[in-house]
DRENBA-38464 format. One record per residue: residue number from 1; x, y, z of N, C-alpha, C, O, CB in turn. Coordinates in nm, 4 decimals, padded with zeros to 6 digits. Atoms other than C-alpha are relative to their C-alpha. Glycine has a CB too. Layout:
BEGIN
NUM_X_Y_Z_X_Y_Z_X_Y_Z_X_Y_Z_X_Y_Z
...
! end
This chain:
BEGIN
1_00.0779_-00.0338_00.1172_18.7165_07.5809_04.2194_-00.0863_-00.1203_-00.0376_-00.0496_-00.2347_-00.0107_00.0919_00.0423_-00.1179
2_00.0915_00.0920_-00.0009_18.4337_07.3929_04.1257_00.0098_-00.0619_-00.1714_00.0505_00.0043_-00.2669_-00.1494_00.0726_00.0550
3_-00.0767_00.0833_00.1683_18.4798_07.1301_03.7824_-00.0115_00.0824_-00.0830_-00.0985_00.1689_-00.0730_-00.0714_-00.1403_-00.0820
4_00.0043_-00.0588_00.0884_18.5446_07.2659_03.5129_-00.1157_-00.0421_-00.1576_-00.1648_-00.1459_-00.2019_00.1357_00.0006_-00.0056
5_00.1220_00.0366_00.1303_18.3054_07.3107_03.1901_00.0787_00.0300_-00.1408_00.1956_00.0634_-00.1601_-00.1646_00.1230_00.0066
6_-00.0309_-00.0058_00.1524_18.3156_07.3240_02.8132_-00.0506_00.1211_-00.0080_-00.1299_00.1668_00.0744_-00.0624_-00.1085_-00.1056
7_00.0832_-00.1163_00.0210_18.2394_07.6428_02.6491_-00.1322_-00.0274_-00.0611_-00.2320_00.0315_-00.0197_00.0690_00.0942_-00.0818
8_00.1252_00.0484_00.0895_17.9756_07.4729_02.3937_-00.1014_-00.0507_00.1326_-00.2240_-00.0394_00.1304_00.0475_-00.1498_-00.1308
9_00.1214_00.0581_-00.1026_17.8282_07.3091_02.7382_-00.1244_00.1268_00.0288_-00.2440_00.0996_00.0179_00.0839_-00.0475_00.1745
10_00.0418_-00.1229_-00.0145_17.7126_07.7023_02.8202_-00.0898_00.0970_-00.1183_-00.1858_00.1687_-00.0899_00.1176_00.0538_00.0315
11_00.0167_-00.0631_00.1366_17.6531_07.8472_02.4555_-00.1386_00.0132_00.0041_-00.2151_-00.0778_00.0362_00.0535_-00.0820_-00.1295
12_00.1343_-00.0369_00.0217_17.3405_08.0336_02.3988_-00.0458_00.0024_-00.1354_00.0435_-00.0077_-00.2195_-00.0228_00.1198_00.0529
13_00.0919_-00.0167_00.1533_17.1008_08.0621_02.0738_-00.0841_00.1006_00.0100_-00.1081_00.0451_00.1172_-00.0976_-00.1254_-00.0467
14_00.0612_-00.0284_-00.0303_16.8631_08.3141_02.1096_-00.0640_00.0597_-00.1339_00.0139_00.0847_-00.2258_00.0326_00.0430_00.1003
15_00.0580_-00.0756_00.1135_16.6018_08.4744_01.8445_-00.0899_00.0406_00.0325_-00.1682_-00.0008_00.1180_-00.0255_-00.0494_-00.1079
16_00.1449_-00.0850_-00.0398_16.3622_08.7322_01.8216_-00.0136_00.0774_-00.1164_00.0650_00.1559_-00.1693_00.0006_00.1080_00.1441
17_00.0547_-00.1028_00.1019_16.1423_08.8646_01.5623_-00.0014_00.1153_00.0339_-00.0267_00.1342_00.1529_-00.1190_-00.0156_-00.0402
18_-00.0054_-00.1580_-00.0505_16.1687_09.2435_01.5707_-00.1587_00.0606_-00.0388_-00.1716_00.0895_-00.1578_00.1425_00.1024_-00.0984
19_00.0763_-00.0460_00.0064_15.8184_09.3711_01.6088_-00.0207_00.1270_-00.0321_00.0751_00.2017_-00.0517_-00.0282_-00.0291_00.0646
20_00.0040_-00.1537_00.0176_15.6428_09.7021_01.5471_00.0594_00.1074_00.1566_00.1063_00.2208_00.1672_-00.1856_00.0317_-00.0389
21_00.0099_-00.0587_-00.1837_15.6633_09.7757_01.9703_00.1252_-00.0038_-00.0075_00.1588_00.0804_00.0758_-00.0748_-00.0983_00.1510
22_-00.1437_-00.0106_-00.0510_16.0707_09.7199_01.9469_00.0569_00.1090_-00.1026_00.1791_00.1191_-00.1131_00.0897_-00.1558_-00.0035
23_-00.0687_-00.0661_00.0849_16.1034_09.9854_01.6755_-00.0224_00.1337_00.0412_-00.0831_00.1703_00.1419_-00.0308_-00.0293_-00.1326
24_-00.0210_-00.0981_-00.0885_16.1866_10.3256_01.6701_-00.0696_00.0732_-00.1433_-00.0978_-00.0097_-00.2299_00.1692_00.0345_00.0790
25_00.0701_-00.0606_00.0774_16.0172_10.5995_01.4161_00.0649_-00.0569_-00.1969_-00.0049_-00.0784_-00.2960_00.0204_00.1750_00.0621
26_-00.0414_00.1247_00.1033_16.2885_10.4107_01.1328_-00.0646_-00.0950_-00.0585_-00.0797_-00.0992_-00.1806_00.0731_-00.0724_00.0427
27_00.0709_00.1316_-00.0306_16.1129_10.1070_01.1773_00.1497_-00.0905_-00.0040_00.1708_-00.1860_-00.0788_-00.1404_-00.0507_-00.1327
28_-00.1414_00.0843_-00.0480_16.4707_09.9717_01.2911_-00.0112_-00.0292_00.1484_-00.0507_00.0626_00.2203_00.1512_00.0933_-00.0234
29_-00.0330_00.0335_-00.1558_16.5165_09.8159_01.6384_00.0285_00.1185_00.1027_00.1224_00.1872_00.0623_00.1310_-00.0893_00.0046
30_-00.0650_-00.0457_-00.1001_16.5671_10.0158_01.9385_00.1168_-00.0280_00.0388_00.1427_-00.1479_00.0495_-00.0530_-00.0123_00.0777
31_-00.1317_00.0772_-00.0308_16.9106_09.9998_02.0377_-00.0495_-00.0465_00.1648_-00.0081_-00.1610_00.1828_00.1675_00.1167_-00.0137
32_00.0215_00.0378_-00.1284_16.7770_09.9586_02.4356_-00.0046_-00.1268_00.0112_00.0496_-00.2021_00.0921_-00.1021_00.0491_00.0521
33_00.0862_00.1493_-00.0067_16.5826_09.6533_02.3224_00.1112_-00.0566_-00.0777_00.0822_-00.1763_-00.0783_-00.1789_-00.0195_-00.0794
34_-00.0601_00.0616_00.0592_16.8596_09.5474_02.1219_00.0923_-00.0392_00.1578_00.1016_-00.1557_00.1964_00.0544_00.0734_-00.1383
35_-00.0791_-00.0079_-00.1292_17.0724_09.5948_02.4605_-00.0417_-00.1210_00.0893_00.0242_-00.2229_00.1097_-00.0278_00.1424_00.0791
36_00.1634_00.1040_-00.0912_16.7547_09.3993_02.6856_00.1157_-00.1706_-00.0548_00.1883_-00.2413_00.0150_-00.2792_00.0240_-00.1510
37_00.0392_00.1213_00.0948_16.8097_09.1027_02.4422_00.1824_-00.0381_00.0458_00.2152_-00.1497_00.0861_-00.0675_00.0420_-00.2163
38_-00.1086_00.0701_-00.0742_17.1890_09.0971_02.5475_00.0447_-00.0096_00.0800_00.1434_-00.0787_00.1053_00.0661_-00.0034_-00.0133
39_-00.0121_00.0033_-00.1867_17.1861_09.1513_02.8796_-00.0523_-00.1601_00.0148_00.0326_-00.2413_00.0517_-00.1388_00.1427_00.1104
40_00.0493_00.0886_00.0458_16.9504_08.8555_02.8217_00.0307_-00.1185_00.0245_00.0164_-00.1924_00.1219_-00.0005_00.0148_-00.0892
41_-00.0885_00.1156_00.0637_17.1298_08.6081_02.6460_00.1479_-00.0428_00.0919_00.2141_-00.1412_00.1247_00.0480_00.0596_-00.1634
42_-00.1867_00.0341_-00.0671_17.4616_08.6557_02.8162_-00.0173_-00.0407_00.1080_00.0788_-00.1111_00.1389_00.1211_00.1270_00.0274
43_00.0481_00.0387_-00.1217_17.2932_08.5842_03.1564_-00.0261_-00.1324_00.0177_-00.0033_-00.2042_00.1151_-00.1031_00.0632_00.0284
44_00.0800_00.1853_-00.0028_17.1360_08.2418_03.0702_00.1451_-00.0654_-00.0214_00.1761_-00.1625_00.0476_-00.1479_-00.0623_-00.1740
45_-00.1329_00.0862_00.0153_17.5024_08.1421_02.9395_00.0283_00.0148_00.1391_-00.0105_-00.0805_00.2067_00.1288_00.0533_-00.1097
46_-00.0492_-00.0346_-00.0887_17.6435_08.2955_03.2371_-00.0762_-00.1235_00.1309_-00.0272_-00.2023_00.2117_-00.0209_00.1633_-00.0002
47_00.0233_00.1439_-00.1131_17.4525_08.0544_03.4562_-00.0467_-00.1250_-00.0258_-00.0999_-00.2149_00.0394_-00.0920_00.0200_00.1003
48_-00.0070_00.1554_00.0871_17.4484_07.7929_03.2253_00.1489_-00.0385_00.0549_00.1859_-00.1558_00.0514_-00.0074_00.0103_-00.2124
49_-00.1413_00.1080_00.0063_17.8415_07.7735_03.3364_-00.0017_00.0217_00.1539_00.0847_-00.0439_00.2120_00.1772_00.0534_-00.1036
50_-00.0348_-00.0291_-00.1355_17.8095_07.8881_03.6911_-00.0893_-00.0639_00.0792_-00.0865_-00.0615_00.2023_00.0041_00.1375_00.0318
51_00.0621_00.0276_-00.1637_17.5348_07.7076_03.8295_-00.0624_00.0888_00.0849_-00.1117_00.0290_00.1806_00.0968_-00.0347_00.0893
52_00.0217_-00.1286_-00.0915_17.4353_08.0303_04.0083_-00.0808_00.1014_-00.0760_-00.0673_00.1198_-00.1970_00.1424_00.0709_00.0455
53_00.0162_-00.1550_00.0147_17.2705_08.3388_03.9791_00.0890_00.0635_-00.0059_00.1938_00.0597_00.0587_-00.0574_00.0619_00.0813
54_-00.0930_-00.0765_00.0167_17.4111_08.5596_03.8587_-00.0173_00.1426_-00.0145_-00.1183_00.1717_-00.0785_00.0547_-00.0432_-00.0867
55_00.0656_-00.1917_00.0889_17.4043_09.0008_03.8002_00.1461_00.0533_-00.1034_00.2500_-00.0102_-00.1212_-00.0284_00.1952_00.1890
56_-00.0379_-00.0616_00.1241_17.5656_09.1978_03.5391_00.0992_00.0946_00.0663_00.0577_00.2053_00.1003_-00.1244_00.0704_-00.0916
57_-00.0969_-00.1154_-00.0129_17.8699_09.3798_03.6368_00.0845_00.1091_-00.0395_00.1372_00.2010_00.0233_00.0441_-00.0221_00.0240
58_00.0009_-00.0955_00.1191_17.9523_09.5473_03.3474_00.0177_-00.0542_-00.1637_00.0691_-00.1624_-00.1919_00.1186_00.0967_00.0305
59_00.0567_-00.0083_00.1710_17.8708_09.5796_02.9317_00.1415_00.0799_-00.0530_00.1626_00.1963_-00.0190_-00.1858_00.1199_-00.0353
60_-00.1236_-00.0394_00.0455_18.2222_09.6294_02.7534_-00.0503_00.0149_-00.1687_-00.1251_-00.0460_-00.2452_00.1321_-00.1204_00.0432
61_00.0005_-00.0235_00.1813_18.2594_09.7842_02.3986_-00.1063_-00.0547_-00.0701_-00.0891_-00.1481_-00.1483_00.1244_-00.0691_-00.0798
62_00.1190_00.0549_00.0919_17.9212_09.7267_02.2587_-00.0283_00.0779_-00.0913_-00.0718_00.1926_-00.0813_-00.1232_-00.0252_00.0603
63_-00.0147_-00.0981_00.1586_17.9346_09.8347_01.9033_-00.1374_00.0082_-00.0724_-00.2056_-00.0913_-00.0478_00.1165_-00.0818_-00.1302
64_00.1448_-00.0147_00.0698_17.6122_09.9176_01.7062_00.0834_-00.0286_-00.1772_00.1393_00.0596_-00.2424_-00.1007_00.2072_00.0391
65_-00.0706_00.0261_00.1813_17.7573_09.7812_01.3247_-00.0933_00.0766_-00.0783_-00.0650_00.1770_-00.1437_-00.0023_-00.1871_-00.0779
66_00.0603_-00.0714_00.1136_17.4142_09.8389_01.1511_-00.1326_-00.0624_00.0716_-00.1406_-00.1521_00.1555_00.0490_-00.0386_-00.1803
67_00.0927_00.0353_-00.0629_17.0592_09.8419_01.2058_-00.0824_-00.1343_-00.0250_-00.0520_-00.2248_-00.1027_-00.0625_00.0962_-00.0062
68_00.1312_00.1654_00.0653_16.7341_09.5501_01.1992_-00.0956_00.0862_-00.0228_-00.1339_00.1869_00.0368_-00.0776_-00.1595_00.1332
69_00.1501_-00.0731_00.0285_16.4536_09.6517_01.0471_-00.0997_-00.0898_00.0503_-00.0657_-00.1941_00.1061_-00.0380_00.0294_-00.1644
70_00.1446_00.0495_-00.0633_16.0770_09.5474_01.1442_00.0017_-00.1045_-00.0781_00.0576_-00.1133_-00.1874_-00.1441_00.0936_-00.0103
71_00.0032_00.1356_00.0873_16.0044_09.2148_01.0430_00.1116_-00.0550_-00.0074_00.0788_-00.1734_-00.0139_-00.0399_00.0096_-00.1348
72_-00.1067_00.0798_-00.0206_16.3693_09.0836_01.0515_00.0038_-00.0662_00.1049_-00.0711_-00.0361_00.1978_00.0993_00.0551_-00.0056
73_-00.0238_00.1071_-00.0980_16.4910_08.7976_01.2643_00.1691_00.0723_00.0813_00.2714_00.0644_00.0132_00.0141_-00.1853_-00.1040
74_-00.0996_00.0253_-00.0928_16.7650_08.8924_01.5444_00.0557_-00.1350_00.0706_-00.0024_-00.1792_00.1697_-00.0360_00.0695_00.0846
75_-00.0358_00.0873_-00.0382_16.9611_08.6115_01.6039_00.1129_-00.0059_00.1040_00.2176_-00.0056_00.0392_00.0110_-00.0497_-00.0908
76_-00.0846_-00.0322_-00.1155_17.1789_08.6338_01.9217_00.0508_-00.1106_00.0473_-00.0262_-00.2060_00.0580_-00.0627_00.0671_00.1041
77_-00.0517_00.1107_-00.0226_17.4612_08.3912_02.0431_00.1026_00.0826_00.0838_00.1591_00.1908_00.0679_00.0389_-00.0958_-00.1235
78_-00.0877_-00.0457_-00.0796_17.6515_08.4007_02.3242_00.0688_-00.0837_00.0551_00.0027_-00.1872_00.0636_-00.0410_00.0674_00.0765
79_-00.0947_00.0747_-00.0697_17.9239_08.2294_02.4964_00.0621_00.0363_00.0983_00.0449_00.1466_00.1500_00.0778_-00.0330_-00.0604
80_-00.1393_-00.0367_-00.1085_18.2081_08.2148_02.7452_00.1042_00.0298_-00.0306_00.1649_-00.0671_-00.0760_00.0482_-00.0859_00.0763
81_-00.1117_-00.0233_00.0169_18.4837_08.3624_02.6989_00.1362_00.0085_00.0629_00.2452_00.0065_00.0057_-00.0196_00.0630_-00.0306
82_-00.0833_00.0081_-00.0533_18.6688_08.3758_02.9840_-00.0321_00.0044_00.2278_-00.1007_00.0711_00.3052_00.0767_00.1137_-00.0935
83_00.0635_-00.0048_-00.1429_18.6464_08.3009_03.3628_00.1209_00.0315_00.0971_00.2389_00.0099_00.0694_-00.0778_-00.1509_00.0438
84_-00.0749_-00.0060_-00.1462_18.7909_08.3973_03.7341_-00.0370_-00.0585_00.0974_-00.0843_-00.1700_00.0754_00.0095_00.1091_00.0545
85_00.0648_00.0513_-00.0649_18.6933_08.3292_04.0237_-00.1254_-00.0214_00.0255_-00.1842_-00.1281_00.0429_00.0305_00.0202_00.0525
86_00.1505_-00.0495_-00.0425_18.3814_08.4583_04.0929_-00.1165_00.0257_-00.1218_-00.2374_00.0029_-00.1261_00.0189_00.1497_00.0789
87_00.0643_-00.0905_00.1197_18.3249_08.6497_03.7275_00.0393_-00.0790_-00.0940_00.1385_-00.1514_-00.1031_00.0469_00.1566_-00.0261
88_-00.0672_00.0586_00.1222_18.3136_08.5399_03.4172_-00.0581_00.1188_-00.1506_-00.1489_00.2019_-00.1550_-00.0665_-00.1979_-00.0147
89_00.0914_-00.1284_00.1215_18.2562_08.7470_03.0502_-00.0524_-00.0752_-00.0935_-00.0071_-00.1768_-00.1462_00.0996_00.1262_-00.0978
90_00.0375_00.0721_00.1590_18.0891_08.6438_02.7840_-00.0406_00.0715_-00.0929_-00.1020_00.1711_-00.0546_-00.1046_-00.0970_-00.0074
91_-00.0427_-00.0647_00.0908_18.1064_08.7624_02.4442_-00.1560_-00.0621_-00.1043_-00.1658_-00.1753_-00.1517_00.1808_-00.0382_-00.0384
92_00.1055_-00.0318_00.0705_17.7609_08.8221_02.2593_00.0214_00.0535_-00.1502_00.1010_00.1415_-00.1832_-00.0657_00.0903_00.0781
93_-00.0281_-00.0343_00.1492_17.7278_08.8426_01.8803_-00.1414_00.0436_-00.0411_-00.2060_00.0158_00.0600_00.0628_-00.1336_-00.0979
94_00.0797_-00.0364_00.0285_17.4299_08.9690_01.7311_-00.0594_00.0005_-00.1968_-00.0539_00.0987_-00.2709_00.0285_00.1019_00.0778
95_00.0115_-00.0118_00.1622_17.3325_08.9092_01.3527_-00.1942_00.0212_-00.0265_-00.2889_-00.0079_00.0466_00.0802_-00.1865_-00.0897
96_00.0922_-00.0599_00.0451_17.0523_09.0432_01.1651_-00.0295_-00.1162_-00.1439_00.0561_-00.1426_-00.2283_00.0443_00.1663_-00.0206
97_00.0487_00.0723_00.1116_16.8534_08.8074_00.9119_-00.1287_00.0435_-00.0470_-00.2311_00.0643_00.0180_-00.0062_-00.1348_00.0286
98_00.1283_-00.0319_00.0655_16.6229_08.8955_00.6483_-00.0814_-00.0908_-00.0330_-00.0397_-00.1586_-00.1268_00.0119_00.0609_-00.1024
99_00.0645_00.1362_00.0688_16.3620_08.6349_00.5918_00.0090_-00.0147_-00.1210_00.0762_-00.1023_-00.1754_-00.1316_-00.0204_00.0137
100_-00.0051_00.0155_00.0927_16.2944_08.7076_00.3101_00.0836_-00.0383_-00.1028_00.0293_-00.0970_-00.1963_-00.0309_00.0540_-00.0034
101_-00.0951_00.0191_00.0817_16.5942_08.6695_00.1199_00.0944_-00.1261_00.0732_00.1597_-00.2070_00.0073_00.0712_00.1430_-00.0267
102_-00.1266_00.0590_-00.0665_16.8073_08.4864_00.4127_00.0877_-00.0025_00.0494_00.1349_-00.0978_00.1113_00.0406_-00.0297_-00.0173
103_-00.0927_-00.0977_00.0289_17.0541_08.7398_00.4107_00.0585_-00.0028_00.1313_-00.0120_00.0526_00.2157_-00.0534_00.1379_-00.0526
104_-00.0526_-00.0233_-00.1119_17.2738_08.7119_00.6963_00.1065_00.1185_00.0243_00.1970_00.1361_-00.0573_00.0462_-00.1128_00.0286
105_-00.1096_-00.0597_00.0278_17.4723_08.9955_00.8428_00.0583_00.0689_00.2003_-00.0253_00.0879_00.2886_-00.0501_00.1342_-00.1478
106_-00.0102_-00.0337_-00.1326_17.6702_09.1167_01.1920_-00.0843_00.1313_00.0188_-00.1194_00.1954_-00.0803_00.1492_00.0145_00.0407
107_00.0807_-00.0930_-00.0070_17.4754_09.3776_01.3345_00.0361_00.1022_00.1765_00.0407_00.2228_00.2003_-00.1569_-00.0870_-00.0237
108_-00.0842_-00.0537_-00.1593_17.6131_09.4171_01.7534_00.0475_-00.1226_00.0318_00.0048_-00.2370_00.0163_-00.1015_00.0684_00.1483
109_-00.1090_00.0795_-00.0901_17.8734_09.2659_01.9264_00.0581_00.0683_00.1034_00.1173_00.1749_00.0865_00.1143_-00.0468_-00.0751
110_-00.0354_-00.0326_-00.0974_17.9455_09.2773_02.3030_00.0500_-00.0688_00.0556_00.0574_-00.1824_00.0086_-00.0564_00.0388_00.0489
111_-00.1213_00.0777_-00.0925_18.1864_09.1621_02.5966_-00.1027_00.0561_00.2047_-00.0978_00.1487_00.2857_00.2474_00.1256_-00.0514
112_00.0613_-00.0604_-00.2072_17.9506_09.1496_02.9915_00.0683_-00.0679_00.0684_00.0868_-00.1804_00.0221_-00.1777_-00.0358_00.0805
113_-00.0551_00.0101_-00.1053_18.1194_09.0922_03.2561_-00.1030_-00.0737_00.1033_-00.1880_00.0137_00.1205_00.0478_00.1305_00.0338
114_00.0915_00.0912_-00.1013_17.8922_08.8320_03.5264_00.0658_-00.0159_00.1003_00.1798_-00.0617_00.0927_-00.0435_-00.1354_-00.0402
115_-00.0262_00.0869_-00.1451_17.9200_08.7679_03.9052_-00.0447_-00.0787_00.0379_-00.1505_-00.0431_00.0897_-00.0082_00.0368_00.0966
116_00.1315_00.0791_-00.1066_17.7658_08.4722_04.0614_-00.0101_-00.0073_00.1118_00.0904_-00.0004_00.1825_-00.0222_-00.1203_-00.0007
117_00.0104_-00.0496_-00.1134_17.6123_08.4970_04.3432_-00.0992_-00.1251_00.0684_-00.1826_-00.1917_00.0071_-00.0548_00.1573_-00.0087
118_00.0650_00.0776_-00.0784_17.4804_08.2851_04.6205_-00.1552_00.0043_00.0625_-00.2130_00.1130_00.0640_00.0771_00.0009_00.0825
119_00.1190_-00.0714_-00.0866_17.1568_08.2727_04.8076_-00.0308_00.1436_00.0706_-00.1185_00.2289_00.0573_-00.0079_-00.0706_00.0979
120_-00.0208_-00.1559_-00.0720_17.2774_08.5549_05.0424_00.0531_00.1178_-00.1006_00.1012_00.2199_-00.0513_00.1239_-00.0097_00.1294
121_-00.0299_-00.1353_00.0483_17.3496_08.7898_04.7322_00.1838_00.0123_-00.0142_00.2361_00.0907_-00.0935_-00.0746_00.1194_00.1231
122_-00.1465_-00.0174_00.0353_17.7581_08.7296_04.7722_00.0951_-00.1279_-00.0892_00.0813_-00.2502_-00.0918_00.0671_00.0225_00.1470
123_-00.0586_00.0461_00.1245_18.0003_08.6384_04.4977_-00.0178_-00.1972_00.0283_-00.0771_-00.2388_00.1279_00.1937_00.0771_-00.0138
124_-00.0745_00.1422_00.0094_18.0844_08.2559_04.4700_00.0846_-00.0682_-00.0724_00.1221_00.0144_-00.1556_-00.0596_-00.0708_-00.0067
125_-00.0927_-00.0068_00.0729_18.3243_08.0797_04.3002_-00.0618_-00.0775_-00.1095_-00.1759_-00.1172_-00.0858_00.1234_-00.0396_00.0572
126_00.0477_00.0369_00.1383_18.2629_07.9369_03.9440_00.0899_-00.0763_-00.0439_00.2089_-00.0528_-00.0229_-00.0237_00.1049_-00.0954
127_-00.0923_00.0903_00.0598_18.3884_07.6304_03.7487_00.0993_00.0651_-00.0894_00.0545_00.1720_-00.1310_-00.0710_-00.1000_-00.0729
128_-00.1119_00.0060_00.0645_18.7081_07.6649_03.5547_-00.1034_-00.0098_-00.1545_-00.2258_-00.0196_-00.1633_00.1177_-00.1376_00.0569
129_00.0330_00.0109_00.1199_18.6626_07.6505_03.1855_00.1023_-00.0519_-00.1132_00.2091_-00.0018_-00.1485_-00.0451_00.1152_-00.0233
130_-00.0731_00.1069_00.1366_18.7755_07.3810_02.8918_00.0125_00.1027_-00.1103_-00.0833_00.1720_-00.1445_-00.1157_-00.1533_-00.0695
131_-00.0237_-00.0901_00.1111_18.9452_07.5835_02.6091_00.0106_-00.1236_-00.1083_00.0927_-00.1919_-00.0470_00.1447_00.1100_00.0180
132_00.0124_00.0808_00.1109_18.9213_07.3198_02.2946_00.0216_-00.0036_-00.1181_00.0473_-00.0991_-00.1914_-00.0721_-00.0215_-00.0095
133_-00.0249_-00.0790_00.1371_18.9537_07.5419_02.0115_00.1365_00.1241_-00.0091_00.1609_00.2034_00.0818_-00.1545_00.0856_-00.0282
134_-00.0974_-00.1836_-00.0220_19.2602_07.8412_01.8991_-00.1103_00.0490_00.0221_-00.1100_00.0780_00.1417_00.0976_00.1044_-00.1453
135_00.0896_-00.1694_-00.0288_18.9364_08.0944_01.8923_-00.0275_-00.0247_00.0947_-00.0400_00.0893_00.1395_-00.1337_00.0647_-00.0747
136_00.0375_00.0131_-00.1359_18.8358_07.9596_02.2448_00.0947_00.0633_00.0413_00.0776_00.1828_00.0653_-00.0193_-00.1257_00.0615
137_-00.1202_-00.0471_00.0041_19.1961_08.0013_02.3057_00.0198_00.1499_00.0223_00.0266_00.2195_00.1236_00.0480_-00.0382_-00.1140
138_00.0030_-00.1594_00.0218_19.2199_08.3364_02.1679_-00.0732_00.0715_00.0855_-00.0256_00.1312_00.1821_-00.0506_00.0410_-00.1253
139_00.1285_-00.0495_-00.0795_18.8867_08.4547_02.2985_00.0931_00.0010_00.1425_00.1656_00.0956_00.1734_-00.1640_-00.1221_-00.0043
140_-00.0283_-00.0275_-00.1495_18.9968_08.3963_02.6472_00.1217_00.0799_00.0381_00.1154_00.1414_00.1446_00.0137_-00.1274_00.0707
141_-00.0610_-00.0572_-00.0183_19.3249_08.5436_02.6086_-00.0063_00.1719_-00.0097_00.0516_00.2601_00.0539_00.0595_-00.0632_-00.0476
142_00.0268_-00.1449_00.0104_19.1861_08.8626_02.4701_-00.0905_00.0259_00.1245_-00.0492_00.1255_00.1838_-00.0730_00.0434_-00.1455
143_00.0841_00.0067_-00.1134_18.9231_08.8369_02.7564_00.0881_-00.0030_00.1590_00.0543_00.0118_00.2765_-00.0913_-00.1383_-00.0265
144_-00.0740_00.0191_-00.1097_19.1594_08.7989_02.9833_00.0889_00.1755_00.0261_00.1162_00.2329_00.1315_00.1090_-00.1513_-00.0373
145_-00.0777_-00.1701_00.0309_19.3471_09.1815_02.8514_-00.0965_00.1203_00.0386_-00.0778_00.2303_00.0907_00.0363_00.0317_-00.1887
146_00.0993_-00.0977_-00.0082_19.0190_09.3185_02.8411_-00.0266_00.0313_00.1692_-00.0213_00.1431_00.2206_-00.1368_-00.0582_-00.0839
147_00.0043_-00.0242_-00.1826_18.9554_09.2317_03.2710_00.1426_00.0800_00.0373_00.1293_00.1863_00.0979_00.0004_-00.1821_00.1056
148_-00.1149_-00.0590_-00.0426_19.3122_09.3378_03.3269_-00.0045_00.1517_00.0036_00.0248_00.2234_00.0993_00.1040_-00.0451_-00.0809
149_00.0193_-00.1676_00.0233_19.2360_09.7033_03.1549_-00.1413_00.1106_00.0986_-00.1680_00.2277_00.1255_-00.0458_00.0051_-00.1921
150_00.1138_-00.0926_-00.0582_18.9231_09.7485_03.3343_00.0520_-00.0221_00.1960_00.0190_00.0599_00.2817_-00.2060_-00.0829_-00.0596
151_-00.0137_00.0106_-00.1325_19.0663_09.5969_03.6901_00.0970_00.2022_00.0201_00.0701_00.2944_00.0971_00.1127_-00.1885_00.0422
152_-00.0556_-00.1139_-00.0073_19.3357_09.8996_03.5989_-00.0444_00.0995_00.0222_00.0010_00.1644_00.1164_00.0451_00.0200_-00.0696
153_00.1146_-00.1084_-00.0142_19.0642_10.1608_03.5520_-00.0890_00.0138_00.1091_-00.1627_00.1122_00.1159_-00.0848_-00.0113_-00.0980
154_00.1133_-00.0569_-00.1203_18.8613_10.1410_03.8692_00.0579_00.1140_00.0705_-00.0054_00.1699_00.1600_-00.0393_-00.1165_00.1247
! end
C-alpha cells in the first residue's frame, strides 16, 4: 500500500453560484446539476488522496433535504471517509447559503464510492488513510458498514 494520507490533506471546498441555466421552472436548482457538482467534488478529493485517476463506482444514499434557489451560493465539501485497496468513498455535504442574509443551511448529502485507476484503465492500489479525529473515526467506521452492505448486495 502506498503511504498513507491525512483526510484534511484530500478535503475539498467547492462553490457555485446557482444561475438562471441550473434552475428548473421553481427557480430552484436542478437536482442533476446539483448531482454534476457532486460527482464533481468527490472526484478531485478522490484523487487528491489517490494520486490517480479515478471513475465513479457508485452514488450511495443521496438525500435531497431542501432546495437552492437562483441566486444562492452552493457550497460543497467533500472528504474521505474511508479507504480499501483500490476504492475509496467519500462523503459529500452540500449546504445552501443565502447571500443576502448569510443564512446557512444543509441542503444534500452523499456517500461515492471511487476506483483508481492506472494508465491502462485497471484498478490500483491507494494510500492508507490517517484517522485524527472520533468523527474521522466514526466516519470511516460507518463507511466501512456501508461497503460491507453493498459488497453483500451485488
Amino acid at each position: 500500500m502506498k503511504k498513507s494520507k491525512t483526510v484534511a490533506s484530500s478535503q475539498v471546498i467547492m462553490t457555485q453560484l446557482v444561475l438562471p441555466v441550473n434552475t428548473n421552472a421553481l427557480d430552484t436548482v436542478f437536482g442533476g446539476q446539483v448531482m454534476a457538482w457532486i460527482d464533481i467534488v468527490a472526484a478531485i478529493a478522490a484523487q487528491r488522496h489517490s494520486g490517480s485517476e479515478v471513475v465513479t463506482a457508485s452514488i450511495d444514499q443521496l438525500s435531497f433535504v431542501a432546495p437552492i434557489k437562483k441566486g444562492w451560493v452552493a457550497n460543497l465539501k467533500a472528504s474521505v471517509n474511508f479507504v480499501s485497496r483500490t476504492s475509496m468513498e467519500i462523503g459529500v455535504r452540500v449546504e445552501a447559503e443565502n447571500p443576502k442574509t448569510g443564512e446557512l443551511f444543509l441542503t444534500t448529502a452523499a456517500y461515492l464510492t471511487f476506483v483508481a485507476v492506472g494508465d491502462d484503465g485497471h484498478p490500483v492500489e491507494v494510500p492508507g488513510l490517517i484517522l485524527e479525529t472520533d468523527i474521522q473515526k466514526r466516519r470511516f467506521a460507518a463507511a466501512q458498514k456501508r461497503r460491507e452492505l453493498r459488497l453483500a448486495n451485488r
